[in-house]
One Martini backbone bead per residue (centre of mass of N, CA, C, O) as a GRO file, in nm:
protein
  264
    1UNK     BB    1  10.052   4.849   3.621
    2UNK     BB    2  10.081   4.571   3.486
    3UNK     BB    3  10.331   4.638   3.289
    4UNK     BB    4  10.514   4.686   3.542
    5UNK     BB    5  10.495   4.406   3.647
    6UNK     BB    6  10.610   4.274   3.395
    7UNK     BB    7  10.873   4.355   3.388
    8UNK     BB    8  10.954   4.291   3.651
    9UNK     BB    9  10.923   4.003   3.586
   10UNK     BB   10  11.093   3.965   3.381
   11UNK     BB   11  11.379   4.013   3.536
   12UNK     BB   12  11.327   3.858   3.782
   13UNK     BB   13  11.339   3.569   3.594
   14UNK     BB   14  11.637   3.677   3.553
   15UNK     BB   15  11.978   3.697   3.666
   16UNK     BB   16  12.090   3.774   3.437
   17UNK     BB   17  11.963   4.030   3.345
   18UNK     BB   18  12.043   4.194   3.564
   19UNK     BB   19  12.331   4.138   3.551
   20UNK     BB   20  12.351   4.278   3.209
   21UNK     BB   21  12.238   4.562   3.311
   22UNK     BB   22  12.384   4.656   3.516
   23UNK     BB   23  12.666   4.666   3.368
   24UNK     BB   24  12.565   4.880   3.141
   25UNK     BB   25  12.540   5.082   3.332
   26UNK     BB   26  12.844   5.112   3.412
   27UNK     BB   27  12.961   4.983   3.134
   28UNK     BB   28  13.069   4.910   2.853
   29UNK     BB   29  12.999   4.555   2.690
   30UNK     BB   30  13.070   4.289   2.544
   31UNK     BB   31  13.008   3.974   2.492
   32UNK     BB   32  13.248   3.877   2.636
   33UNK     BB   33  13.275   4.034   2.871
   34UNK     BB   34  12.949   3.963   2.968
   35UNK     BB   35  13.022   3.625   2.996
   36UNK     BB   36  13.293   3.693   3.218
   37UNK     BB   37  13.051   3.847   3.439
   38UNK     BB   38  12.786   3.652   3.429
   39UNK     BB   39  12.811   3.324   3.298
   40UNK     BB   40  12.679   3.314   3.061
   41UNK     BB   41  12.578   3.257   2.755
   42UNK     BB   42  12.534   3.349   2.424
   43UNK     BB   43  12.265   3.302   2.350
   44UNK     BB   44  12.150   3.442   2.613
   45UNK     BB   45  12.311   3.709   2.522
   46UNK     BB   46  12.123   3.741   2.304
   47UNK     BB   47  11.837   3.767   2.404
   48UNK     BB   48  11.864   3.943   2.608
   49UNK     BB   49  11.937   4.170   2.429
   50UNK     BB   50  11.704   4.188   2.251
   51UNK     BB   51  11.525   4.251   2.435
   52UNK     BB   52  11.638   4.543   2.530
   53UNK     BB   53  11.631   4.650   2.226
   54UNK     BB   54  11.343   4.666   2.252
   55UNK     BB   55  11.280   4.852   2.487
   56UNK     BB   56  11.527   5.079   2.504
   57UNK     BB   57  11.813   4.986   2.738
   58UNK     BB   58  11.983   4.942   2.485
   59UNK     BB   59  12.306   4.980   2.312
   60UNK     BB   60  12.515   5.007   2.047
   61UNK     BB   61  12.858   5.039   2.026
   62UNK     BB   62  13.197   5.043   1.977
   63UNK     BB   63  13.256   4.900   2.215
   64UNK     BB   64  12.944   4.789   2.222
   65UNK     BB   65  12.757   4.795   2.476
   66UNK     BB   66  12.483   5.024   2.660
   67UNK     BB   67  12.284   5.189   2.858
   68UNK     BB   68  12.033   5.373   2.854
   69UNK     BB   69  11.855   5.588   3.040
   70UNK     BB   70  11.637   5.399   3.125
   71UNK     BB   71  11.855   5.164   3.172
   72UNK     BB   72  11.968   5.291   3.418
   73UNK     BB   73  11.700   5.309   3.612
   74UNK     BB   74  11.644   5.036   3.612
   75UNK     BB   75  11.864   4.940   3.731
   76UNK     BB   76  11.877   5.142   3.982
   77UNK     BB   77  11.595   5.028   4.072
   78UNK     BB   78  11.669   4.704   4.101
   79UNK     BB   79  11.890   4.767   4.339
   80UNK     BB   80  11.730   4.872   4.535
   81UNK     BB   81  11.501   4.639   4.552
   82UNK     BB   82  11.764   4.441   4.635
   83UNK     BB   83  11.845   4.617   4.909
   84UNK     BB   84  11.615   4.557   5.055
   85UNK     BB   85  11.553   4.266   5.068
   86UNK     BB   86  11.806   4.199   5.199
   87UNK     BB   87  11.736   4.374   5.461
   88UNK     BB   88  11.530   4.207   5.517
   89UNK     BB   89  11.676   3.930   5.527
   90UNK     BB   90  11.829   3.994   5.788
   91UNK     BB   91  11.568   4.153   5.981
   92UNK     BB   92  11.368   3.938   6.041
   93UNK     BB   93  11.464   3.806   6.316
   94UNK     BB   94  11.512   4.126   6.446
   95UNK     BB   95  11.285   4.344   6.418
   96UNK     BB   96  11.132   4.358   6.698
   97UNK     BB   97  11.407   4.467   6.855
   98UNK     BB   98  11.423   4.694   6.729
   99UNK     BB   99  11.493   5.077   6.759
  100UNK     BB  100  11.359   5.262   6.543
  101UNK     BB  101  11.291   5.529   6.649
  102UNK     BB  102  11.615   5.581   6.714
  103UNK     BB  103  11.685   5.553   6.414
  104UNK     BB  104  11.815   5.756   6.140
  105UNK     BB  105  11.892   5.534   5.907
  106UNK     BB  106  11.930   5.365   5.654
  107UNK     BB  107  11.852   5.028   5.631
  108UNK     BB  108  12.025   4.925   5.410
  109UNK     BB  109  12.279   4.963   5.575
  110UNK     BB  110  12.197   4.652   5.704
  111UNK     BB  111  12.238   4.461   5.459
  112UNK     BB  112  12.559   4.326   5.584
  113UNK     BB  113  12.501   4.249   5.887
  114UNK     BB  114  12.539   4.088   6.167
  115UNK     BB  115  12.357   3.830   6.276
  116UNK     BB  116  12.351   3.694   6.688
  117UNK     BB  117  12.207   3.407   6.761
  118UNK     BB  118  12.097   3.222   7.001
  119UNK     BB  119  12.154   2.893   7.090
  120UNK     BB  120  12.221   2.526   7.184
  121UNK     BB  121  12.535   2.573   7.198
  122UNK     BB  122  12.511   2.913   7.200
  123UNK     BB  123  12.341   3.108   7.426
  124UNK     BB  124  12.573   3.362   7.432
  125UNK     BB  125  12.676   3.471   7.189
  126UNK     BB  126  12.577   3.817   7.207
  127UNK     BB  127  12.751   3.851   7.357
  128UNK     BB  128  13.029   3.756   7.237
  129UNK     BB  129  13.051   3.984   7.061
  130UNK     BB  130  13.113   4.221   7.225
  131UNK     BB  131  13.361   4.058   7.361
  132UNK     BB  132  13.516   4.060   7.119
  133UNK     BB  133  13.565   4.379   7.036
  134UNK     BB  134  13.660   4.464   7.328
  135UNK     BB  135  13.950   4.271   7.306
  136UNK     BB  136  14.013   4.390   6.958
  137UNK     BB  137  14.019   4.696   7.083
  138UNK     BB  138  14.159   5.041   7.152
  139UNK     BB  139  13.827   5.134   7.147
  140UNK     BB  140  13.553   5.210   7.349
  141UNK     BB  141  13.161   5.330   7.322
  142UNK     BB  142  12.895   5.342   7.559
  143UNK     BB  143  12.560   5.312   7.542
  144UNK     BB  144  12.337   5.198   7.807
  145UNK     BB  145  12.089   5.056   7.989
  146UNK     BB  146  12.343   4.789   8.046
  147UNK     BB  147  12.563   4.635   8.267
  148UNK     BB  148  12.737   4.358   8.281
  149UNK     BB  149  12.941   4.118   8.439
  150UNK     BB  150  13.063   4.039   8.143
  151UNK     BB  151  13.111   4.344   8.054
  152UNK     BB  152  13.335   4.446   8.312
  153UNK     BB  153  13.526   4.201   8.271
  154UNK     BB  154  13.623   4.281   8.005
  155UNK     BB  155  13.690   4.568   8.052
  156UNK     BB  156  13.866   4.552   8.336
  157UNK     BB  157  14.094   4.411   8.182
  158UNK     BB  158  14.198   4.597   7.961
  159UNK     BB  159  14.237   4.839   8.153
  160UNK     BB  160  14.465   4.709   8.349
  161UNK     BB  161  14.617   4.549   8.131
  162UNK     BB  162  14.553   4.808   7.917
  163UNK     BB  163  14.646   5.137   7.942
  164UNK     BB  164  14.828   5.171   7.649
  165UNK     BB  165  14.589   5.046   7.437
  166UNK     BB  166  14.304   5.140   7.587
  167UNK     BB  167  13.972   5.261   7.593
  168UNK     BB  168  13.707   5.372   7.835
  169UNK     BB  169  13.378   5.492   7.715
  170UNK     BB  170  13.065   5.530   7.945
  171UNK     BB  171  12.642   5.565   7.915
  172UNK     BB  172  12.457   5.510   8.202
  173UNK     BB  173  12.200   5.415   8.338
  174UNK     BB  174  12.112   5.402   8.639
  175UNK     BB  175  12.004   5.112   8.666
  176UNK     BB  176  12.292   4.977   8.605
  177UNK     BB  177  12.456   5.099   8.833
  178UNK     BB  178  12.256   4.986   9.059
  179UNK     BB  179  12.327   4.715   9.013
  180UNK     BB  180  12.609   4.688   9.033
  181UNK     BB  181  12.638   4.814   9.338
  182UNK     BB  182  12.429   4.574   9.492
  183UNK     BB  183  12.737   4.460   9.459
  184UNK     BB  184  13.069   4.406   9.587
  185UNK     BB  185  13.209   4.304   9.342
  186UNK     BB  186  13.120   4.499   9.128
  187UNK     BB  187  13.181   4.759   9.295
  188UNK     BB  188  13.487   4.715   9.297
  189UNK     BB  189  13.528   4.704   8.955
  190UNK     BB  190  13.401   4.948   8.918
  191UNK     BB  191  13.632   5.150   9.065
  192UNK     BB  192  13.859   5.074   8.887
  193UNK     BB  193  13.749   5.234   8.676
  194UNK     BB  194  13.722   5.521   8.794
  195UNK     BB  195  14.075   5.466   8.846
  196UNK     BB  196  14.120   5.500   8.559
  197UNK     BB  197  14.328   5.696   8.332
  198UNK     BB  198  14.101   5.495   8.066
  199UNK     BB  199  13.856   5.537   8.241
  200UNK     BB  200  13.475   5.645   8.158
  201UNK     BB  201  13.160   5.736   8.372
  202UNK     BB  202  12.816   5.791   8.326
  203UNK     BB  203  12.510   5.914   8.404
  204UNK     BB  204  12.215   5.875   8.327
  205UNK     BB  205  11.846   5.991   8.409
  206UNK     BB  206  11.751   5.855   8.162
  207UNK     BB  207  11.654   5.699   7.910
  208UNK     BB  208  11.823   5.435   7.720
  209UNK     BB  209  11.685   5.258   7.455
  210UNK     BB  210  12.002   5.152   7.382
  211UNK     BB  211  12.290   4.921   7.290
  212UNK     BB  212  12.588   5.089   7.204
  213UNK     BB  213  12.898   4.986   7.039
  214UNK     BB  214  13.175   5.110   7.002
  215UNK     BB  215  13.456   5.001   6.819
  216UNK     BB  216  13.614   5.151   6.678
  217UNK     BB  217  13.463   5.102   6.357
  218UNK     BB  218  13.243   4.932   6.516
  219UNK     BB  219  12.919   4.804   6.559
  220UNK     BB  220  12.691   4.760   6.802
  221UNK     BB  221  12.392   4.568   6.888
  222UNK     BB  222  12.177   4.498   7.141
  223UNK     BB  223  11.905   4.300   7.177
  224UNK     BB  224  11.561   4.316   7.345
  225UNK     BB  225  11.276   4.250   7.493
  226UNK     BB  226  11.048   4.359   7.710
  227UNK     BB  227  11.183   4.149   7.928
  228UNK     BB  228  11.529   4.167   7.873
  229UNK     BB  229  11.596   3.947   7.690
  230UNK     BB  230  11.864   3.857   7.484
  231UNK     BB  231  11.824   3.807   7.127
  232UNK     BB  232  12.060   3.983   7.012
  233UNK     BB  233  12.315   4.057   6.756
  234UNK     BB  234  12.450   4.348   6.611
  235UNK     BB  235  12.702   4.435   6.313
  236UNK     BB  236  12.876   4.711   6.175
  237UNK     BB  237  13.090   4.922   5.928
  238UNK     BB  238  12.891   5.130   5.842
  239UNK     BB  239  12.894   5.454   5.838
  240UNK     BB  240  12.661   5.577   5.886
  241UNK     BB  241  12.595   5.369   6.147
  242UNK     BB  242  12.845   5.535   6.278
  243UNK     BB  243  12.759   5.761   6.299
  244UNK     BB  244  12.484   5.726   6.461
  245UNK     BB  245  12.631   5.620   6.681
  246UNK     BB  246  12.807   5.814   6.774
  247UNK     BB  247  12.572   6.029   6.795
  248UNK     BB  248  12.454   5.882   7.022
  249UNK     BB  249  12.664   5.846   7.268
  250UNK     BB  250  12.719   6.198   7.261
  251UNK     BB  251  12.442   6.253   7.390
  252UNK     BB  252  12.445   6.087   7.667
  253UNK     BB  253  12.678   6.185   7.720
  254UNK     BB  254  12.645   6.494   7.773
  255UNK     BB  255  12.379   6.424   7.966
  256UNK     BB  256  12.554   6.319   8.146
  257UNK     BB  257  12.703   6.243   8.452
  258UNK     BB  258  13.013   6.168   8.623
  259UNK     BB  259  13.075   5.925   8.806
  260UNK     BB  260  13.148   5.882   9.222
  261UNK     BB  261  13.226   5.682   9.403
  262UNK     BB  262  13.083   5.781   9.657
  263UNK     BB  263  12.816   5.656   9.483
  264UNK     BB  264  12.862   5.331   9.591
   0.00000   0.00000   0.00000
């Protein structure tokens, strides 16, 4: 153990030598190559490179250098302890709040993702990314928890203004909807959702534990703390967690019955 801890220290502590590894798993390289990809000094490519043939994870050929059986496992091993801890380092703000139990999807997808939390000068920043999502796609598709006032009034004016060049579908649980209906403003614009040919609501009967909305090709999800206040948006573009979505979306939505106007 102690010596497998050794090497992982060895790589740790040069980003050259990682990046100098994942190159040549990649494929063959001068040490030409690997200056100008690397940005290493010649000596240190020369101490790198002499470090890895001493281990047998490169070697020379006719092209220059490529790692050997060995040294790609290392480096594609070293890729991957790098892209969990990526995937830490953007969800630890907001680990609290993901429904983990819900994700069915390796989190590295969300190792790009981008995470927008309220400040001091921008308190609604989650709430506002969403809203701009709605604003500037074709499609949108949610299922949620909740729908409130500013993501209603954003739905209906897409849907009013732009009845051939947006579409919208969502699936809510009761308790969202009989919120908007106990306001007789919201419960009116709720209605002209209900009577527009490009807009579809339904309601779940069950808890829906997630905020998912799929907008053209992004993600984006609402996260709320146990007391219901949003303290996180998360949005990202990786298809897995877009297959996710919309197949989180399609369950729930299959699952609702279609509201109707009169149950308002």
């Amino acid at each position: 153990m102690d010596e497998e801890l050794e090497e992982i220290e060895f790589l740790a502590l040069s980003a050259n030598r990682i990046a100098v590894l994942r190159a040549l798993a990649d494929r063959p390289h001068t040490r030409t190559d690997l200056a100008r990809s690397t940005d290493a000094s010649q000596p240190t490519l020369g101490r790198v490179l002499g470090d890895f043939e001493d281990r047998r994870w490169v070697k020379r050929t006719e092209d220059g250098y490529v790692a050997t059986a060995t040294g790609r496992m290392v480096a594609e091993g070293m890729g991957e302890l790098l892209a969990i801890l990526e995937t830490d380092r953007t969800l630890q703000p907001v680990m609290e709040w993901l429904p983990t139990t819900a994700m069915d999807f390796d989190f590295r997808c969300l190792r790009g993702a981008t995470v927008t939390v309220p400040s001091r000068t921008r308190p609604s920043a989650p709430l506002r990314r969403e809203l701009d999502l709605v604003s500037e796609s074709a499609s949108v598709r949610i299922c949620s928890h909740t729908f409130n006032e500013r993501s209603l009034a954003a739905v209906r004016e897409r849907v009013l203004n732009s009845p051939s060049e947006f579409e919208f579908a969502g699936a809510f649980s009761r308790t969202a909807i009989d919120a908007l209906a106990a306001d007789s403003t919201l419960r009116s614009d709720l209605g002209e959702l209900l009577d527009a040919t490009n807009a579809a609501i339904r309601v779940h009967g069950g808890e829906v534990p997630v905020a998912v909305t799929v907008a053209d090709d992004q993600v984006n999800m609402l996260l709320r703390d146990d007391a219901g206040v949003l303290r996180a948006a998360l949005d990202t573009d990786d298809s897995a967690v877009r297959s996710w979505a919309r197949g989180t979306y399609e369950r729930y939505w299959d699952e609702a019955t279609p509201l109707d106007s009169d149950e308002l």
